[in-house]
C-alpha positions as a Markdown table, in Angstrom:
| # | Residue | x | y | z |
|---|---|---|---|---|
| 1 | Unk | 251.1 | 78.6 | 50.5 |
| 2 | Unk | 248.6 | 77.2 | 53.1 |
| 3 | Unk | 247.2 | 79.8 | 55.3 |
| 4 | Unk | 244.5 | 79.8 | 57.8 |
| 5 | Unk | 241.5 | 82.1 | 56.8 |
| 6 | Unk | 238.6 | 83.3 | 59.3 |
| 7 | Unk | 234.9 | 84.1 | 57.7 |
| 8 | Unk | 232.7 | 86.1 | 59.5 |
| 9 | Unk | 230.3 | 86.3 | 58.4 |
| 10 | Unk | 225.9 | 85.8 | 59.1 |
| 11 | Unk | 225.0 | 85.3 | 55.3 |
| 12 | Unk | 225.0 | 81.1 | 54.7 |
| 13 | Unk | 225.6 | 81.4 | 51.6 |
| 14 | Unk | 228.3 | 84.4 | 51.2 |
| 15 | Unk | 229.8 | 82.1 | 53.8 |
| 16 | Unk | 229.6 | 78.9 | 52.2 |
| 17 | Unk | 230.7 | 80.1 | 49.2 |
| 18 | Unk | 233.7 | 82.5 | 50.1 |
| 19 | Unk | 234.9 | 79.5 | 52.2 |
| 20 | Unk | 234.9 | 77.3 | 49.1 |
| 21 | Unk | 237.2 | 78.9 | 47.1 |
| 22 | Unk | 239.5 | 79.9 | 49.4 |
| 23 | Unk | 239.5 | 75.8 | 50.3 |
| 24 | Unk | 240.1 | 75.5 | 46.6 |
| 25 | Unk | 243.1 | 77.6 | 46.5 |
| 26 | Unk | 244.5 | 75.3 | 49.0 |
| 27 | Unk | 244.0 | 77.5 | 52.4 |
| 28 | Unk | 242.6 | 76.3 | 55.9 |
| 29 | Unk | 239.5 | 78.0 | 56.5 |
| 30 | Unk | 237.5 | 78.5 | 59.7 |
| 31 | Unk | 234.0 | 80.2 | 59.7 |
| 32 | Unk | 231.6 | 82.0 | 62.0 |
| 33 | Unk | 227.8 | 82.7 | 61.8 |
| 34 | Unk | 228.1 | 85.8 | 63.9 |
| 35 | Unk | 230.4 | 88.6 | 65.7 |
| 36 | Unk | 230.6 | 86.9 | 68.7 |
| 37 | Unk | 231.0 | 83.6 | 67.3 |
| 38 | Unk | 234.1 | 84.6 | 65.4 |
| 39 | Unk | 235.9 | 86.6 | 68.5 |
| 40 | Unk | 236.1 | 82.9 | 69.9 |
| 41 | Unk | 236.7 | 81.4 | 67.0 |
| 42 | Unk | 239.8 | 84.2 | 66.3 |
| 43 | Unk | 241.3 | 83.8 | 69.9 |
| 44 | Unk | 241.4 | 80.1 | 69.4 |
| 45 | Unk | 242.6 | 79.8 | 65.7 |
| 46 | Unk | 244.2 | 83.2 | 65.5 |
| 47 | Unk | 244.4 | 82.4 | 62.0 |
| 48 | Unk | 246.3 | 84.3 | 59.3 |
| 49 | Unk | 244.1 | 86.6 | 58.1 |
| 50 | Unk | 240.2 | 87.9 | 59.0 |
| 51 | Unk | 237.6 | 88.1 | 56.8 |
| 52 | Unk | 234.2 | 90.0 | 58.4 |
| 53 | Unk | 230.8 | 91.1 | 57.6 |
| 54 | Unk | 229.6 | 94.2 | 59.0 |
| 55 | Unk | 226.3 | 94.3 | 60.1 |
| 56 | Unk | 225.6 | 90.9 | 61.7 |
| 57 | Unk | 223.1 | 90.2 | 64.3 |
| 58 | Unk | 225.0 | 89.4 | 68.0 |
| 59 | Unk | 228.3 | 91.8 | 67.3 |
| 60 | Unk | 229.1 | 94.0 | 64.4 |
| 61 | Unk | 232.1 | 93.7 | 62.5 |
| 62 | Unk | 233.1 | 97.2 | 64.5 |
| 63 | Unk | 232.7 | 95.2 | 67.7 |
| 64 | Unk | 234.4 | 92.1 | 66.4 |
| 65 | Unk | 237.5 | 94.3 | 65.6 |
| 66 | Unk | 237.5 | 96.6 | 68.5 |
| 67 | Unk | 237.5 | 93.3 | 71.0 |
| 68 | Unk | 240.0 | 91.6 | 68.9 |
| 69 | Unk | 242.5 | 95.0 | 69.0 |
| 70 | Unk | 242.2 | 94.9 | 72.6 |
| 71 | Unk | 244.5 | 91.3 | 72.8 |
| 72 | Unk | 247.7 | 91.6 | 71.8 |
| 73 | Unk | 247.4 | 87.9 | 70.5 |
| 74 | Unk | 244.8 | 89.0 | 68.0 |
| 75 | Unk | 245.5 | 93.1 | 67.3 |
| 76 | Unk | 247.7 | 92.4 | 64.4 |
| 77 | Unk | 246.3 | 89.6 | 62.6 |
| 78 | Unk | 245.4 | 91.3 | 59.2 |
| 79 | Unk | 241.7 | 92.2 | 58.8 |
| 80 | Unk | 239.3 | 93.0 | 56.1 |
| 81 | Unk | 235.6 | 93.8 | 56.0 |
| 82 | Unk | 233.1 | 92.5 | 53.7 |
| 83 | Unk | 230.1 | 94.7 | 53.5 |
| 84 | Unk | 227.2 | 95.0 | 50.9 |
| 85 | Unk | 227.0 | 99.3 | 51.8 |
| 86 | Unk | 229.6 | 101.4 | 49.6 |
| 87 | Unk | 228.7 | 104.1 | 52.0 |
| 88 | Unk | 231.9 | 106.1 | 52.7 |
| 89 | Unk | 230.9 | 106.9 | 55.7 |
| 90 | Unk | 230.7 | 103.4 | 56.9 |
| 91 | Unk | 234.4 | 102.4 | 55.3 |
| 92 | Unk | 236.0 | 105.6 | 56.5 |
| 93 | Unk | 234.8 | 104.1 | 60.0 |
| 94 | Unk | 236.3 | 101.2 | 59.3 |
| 95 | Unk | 239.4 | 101.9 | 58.0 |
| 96 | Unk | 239.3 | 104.6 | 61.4 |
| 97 | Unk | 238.7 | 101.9 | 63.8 |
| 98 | Unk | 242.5 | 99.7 | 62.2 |
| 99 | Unk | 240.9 | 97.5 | 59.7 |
| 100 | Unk | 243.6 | 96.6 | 56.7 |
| 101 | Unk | 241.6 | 96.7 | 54.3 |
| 102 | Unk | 238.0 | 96.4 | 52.7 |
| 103 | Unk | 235.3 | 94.3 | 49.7 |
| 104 | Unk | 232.3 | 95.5 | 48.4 |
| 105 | Unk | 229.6 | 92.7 | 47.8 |
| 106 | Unk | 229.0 | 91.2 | 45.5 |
| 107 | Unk | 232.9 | 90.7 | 44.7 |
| 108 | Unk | 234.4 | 87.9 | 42.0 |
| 109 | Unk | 237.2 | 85.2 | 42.7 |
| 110 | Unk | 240.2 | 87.2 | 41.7 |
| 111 | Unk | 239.1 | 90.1 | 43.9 |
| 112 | Unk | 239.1 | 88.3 | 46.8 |
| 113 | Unk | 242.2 | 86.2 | 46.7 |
| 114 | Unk | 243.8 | 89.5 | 45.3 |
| 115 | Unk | 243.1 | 91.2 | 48.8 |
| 116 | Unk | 244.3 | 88.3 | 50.5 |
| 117 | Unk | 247.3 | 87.6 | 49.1 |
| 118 | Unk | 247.8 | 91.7 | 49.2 |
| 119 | Unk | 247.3 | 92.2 | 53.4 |
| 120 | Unk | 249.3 | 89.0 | 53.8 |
| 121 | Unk | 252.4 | 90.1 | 51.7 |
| 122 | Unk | 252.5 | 93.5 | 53.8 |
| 123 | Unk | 252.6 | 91.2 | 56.8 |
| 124 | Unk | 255.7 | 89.0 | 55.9 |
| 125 | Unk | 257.2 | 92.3 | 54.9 |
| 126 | Unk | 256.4 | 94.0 | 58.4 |
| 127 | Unk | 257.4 | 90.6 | 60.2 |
| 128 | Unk | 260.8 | 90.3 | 58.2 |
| 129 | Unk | 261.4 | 93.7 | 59.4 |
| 130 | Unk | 261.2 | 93.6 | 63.0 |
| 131 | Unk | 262.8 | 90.1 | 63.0 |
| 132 | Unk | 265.7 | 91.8 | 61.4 |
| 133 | Unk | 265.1 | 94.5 | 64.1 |
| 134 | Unk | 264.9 | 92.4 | 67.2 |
| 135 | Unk | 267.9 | 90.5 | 65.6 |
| 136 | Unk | 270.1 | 93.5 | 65.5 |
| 137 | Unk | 268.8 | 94.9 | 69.1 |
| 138 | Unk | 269.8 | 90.6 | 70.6 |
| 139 | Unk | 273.5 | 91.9 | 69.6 |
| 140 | Unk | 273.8 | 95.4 | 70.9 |
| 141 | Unk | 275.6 | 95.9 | 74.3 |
| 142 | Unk | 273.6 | 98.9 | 76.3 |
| 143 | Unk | 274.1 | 101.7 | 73.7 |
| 144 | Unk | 272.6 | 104.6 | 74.7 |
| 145 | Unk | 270.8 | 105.6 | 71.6 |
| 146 | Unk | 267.5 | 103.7 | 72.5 |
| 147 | Unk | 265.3 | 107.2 | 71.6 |
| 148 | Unk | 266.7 | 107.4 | 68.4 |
| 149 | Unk | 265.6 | 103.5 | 67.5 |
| 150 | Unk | 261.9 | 103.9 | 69.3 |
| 151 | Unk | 262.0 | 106.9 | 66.7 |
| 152 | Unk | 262.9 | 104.5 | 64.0 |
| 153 | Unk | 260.1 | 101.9 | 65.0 |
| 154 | Unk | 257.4 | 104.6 | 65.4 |
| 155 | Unk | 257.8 | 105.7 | 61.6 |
| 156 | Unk | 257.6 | 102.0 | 60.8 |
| 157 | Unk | 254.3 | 101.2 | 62.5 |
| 158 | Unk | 251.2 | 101.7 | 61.1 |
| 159 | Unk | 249.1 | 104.6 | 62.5 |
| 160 | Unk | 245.7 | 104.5 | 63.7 |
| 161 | Unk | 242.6 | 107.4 | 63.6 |
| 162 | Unk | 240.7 | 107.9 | 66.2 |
| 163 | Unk | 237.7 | 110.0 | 65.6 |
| 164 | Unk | 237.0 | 113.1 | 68.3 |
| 165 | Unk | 234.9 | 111.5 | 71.3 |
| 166 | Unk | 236.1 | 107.5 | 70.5 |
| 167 | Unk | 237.9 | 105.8 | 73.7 |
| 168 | Unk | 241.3 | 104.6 | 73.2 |
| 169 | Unk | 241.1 | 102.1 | 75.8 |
| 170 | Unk | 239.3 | 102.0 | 79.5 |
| 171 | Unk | 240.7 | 101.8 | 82.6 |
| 172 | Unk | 241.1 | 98.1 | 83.6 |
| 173 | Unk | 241.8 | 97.1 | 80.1 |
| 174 | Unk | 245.2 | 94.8 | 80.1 |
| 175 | Unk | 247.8 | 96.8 | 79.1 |
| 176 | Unk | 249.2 | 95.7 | 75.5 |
| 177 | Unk | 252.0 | 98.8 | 74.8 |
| 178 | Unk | 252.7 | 101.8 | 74.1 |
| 179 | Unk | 250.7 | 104.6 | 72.9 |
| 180 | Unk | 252.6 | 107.4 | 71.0 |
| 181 | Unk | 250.2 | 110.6 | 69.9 |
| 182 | Unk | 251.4 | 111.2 | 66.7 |
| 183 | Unk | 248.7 | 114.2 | 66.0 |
| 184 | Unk | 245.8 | 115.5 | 68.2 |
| 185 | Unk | 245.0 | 115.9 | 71.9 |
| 186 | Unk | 243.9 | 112.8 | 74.1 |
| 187 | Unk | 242.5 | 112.8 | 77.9 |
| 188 | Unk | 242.8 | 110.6 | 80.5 |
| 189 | Unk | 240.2 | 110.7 | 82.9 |
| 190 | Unk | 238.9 | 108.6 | 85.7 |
| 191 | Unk | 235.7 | 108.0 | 87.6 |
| 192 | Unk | 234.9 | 109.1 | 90.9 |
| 193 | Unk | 232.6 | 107.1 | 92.9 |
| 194 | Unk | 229.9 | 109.3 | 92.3 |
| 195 | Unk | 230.1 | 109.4 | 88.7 |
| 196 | Unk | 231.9 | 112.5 | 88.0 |
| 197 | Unk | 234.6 | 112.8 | 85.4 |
| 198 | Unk | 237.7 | 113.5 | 86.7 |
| 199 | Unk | 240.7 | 114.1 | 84.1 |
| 200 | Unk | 244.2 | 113.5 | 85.3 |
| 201 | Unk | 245.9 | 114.8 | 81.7 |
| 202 | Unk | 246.0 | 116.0 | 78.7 |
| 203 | Unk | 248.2 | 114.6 | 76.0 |
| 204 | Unk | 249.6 | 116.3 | 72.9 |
| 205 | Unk | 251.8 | 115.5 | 69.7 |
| 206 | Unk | 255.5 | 113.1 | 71.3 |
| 207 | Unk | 253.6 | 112.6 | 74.3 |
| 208 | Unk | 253.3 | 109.2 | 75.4 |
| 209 | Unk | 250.4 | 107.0 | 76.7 |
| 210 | Unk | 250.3 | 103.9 | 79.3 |
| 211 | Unk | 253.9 | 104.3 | 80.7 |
| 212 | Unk | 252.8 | 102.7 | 83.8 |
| 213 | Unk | 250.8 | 100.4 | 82.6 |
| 214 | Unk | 254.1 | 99.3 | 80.9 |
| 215 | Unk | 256.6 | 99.6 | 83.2 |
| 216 | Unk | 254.3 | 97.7 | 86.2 |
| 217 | Unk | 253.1 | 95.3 | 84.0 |
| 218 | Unk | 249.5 | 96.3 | 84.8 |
| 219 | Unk | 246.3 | 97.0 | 83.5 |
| 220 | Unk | 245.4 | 100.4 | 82.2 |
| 221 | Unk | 245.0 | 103.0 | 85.5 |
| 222 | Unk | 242.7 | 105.4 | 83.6 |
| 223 | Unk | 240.3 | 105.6 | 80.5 |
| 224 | Unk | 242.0 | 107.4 | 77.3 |
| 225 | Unk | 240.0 | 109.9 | 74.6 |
| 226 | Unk | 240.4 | 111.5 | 72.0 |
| 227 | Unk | 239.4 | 115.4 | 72.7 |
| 228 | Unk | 239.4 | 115.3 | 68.5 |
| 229 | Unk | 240.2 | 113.7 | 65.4 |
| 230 | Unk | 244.1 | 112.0 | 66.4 |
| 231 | Unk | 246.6 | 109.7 | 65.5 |
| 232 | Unk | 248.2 | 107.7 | 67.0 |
| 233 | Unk | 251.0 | 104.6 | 67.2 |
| 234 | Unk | 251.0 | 101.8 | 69.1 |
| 235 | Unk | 254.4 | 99.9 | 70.1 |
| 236 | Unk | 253.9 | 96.1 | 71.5 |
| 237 | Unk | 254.3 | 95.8 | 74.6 |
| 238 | Unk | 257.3 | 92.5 | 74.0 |
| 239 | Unk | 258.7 | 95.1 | 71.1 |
| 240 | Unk | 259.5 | 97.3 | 73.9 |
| 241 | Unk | 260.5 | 94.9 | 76.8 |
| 242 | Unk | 263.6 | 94.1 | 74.2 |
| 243 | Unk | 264.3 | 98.0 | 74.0 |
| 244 | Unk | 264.3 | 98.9 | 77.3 |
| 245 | Unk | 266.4 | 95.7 | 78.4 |
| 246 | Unk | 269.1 | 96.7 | 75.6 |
| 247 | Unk | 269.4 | 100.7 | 75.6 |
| 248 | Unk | 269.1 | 101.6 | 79.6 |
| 249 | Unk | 269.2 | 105.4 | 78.5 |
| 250 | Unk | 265.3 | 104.6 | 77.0 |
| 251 | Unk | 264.9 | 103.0 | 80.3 |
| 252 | Unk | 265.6 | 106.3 | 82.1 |
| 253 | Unk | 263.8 | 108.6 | 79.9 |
| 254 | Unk | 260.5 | 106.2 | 81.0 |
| 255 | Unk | 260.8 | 106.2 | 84.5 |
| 256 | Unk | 261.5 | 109.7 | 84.3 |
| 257 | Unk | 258.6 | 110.5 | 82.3 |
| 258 | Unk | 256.8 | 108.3 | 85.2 |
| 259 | Unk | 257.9 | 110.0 | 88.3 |
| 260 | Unk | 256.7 | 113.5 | 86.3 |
| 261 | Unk | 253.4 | 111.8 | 85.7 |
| 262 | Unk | 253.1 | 111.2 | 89.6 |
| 263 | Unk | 254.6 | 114.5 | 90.7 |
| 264 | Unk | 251.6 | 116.1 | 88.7 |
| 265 | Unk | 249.2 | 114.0 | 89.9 |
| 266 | Unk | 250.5 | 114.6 | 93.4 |
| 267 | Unk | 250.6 | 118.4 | 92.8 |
| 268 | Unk | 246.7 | 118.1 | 91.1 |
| 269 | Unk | 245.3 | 116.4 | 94.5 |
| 270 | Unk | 246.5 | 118.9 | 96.6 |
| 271 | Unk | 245.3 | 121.9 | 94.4 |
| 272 | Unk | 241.8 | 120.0 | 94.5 |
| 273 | Unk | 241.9 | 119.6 | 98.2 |
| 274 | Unk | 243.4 | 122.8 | 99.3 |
| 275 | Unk | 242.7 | 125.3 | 96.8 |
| 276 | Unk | 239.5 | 128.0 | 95.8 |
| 277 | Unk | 237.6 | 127.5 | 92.9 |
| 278 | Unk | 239.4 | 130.5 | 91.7 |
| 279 | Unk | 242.6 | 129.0 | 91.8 |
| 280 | Unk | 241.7 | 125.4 | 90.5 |
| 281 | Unk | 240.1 | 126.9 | 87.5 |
| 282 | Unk | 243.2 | 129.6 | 87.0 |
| 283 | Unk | 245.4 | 126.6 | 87.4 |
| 284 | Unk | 244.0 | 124.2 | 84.9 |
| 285 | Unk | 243.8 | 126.9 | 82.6 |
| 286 | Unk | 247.8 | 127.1 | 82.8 |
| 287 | Unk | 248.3 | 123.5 | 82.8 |
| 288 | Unk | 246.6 | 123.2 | 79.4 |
| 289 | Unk | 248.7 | 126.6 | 78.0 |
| 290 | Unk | 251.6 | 124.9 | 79.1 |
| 291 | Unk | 250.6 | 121.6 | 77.2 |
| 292 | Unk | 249.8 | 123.3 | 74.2 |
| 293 | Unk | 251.9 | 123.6 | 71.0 |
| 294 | Unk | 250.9 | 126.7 | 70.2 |
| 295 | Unk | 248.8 | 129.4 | 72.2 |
| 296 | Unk | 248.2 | 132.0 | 69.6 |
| 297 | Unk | 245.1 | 130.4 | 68.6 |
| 298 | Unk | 243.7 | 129.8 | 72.3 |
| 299 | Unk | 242.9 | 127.2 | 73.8 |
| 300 | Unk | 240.0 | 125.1 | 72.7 |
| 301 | Unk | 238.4 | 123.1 | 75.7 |
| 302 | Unk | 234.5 | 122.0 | 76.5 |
| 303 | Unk | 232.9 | 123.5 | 79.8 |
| 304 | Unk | 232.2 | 119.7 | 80.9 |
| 305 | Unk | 236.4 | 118.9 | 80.6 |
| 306 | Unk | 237.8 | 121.8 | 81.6 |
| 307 | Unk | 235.7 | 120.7 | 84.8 |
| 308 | Unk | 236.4 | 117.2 | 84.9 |
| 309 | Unk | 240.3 | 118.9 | 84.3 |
| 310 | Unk | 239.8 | 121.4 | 87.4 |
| 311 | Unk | 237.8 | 118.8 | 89.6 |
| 312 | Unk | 235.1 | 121.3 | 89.9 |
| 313 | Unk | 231.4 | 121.7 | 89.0 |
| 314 | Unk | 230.4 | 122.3 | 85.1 |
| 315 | Unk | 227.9 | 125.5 | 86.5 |
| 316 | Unk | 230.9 | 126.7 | 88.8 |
| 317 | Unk | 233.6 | 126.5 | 85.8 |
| 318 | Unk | 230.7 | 128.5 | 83.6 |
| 319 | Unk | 230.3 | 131.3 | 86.4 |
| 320 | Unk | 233.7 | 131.4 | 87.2 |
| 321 | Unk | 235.0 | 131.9 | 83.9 |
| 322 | Unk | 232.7 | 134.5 | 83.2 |
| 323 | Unk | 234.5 | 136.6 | 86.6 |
| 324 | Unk | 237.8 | 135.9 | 84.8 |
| 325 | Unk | 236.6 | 137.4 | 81.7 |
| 326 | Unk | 235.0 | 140.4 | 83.2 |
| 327 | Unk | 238.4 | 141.2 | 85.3 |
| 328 | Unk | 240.5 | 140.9 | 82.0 |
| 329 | Unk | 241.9 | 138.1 | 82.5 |
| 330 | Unk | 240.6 | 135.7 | 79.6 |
| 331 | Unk | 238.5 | 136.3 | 76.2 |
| 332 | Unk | 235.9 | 133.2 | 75.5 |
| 333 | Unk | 234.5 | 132.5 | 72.5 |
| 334 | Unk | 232.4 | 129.2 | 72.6 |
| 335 | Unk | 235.0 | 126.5 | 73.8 |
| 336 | Unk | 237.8 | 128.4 | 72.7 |
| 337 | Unk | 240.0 | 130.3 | 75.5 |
| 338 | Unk | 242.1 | 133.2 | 75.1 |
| 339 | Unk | 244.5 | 134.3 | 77.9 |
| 340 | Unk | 244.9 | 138.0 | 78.4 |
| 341 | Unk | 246.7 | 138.1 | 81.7 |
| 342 | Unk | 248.6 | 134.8 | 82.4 |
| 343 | Unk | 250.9 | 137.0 | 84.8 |
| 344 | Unk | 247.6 | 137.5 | 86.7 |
| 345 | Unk | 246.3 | 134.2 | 86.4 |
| 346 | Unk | 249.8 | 132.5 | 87.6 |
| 347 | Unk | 249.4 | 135.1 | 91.0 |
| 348 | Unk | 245.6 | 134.5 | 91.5 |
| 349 | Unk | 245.4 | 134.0 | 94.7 |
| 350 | Unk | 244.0 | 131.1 | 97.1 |
């Protein structure tokens, strides 16, 4: 079977010579001196299958794989990383960031047509899948069990990591589907023109990311986070055009998990423009109780986001919190926040 093969890779040799056997086994191969090099070459080609160094002067193979997961043309094509460190530090990164799979240099012939032939097979199995899937869904009349299927596809798509701190996407980024937070917490924030960090939400297990960057056809409106290690699922964004235009009940469910979005974004401006600081802090303290799974162990926030949460100064939220705890209302310890009072904190007072 002739497929087309893209090398990575800064090492002439390693190059030349990875590119010759793959040529001998009867494959199409394209190749790339650098990071940047291959991000054109892989949005022109979009060959078959990625093969990529990792440290390589212009862009990393981190940076060659973040840029190509940002176009849905590219984001699926089956990638592996050739690196000369068997750090596991470095391939835990790797494997973290959506790469399919990874070589250790040196490597032999039968290793590397192995790994090929390996990513590639789980491809045409994941393809023959959701061509069976989109089959099915052309033939369905408007049932009204779209949540049910998006279930179905979620368990069938392949999960990414994202490690605490690492950004999901920015705003401004084209949108390219759905996120589904699978395990972990995620922010979305966005910038002020002065800088400041300004989160609009926070995002927990079967809660949903880039609705209406879906639904309007749009880019990303805010920048995405991970608060700590997550996982998460991301559903095409043309998988998801032939849901919603065959189970109208999925439809629903989306625009109604929009408008709740805006309501609390409406509700948010208005406690940042009218409120005290008293208030704004009490009231972000309930908005992330009332997002969390489970209370009994607190709730674990940084002073600089449950500012950026409030829309009030990091010194404030310090000196405020420290009143709160003193009245009996809270326990801190570090980061992590302990209601003692939420009847008092949901009557605090403006």
């Amino acid at each position: 079977m002739n497929i087309k093969i893209l090398i990575i890779e800064d090492n002439c040799d390693i190059r030349e010579s990875v590119a010759e056997i793959l040529e001998l086994a009867g494959h199409t191969v394209y190749v790339a001196g650098n990071g940047k090099e291959g991000v054109e070459q892989a949005r022109i080609q979009l060959p078959d299958i990625i093969l990529c160094d990792i440290m390589m002067p212009e862009l990393d193979g981190y940076g060659v794989l973040h840029l190509l997961g940002k176009v849905p043309q590219t984001a699926h094509i089956p990638f592996i990383f050739l690196t000369a460190k068997a750090d596991r530090v470095d391939l835990r990164k790797a494997m973290e960031m959506g790469a399919d799979d990874y070589l250790t240099k040196p490597f032999d012939d039968v290793e590397l047509l192995n790994a090929i032939e390996s990513r590639l097979k789980k491809r045409d199995q994941q393809k023959e899948f959701y061509s069976k899937t989109l089959d099915q869904l052309g033939h369905l009349v408007a049932r009204n069990n779209g949540l049910a299927e998006l279930q179905r596809i979620i368990r069938e798509r392949k999960t990414r990591h994202f490690k605490k701190n690492q950004v999901i996407y920015y705003e401004g980024d084209k949108g390219n589907g759905l996120y589904i937070v699978l395990e972990g917490k995620i922010k979305t924030s966005k910038l002020a023109e002065d800088g400041r960090e300004l989160i609009t939400a926070m995002h927990t297990a079967d809660q949903y990311l880039g609705i209406h960057a879906l639904l309007a056809d749009d880019a990303y409106a805010e920048t995405a986070t991970a608060l700590e290690d997550s996982q998460l699922c991301l559903i095409p964004k043309e998988q998801l055009e032939q849901l919603l235009s065959v189970y109208p009940d999925l439809a629903r469910q989306f625009i109604k998990l929009l408008a709740d979005q805006i309501r609390e974004n409406e509700d948010q401006l208005l406690q940042m423009a009218y409120h005290s600081v008293r208030k704004k802090l009490a009231e972000a303290i309930l908005r992330l109780q009332r997002q969390s799974v489970s209370t009994d162990a607190g709730l674990k926030i940084s002073r600089e986001d449950l500012a950026a949460l409030a829309g009030i100064a990091t010194e404030t939220v310090s000196r405020t919190l420290s009143d709160f705890r003193s009245e009996g209302l809270i326990d801190k310890n570090g980061n992590l926040i302990t209601i003692l009072d939420l009847k008092r904190l949901e009557r605090m007072k403006n």
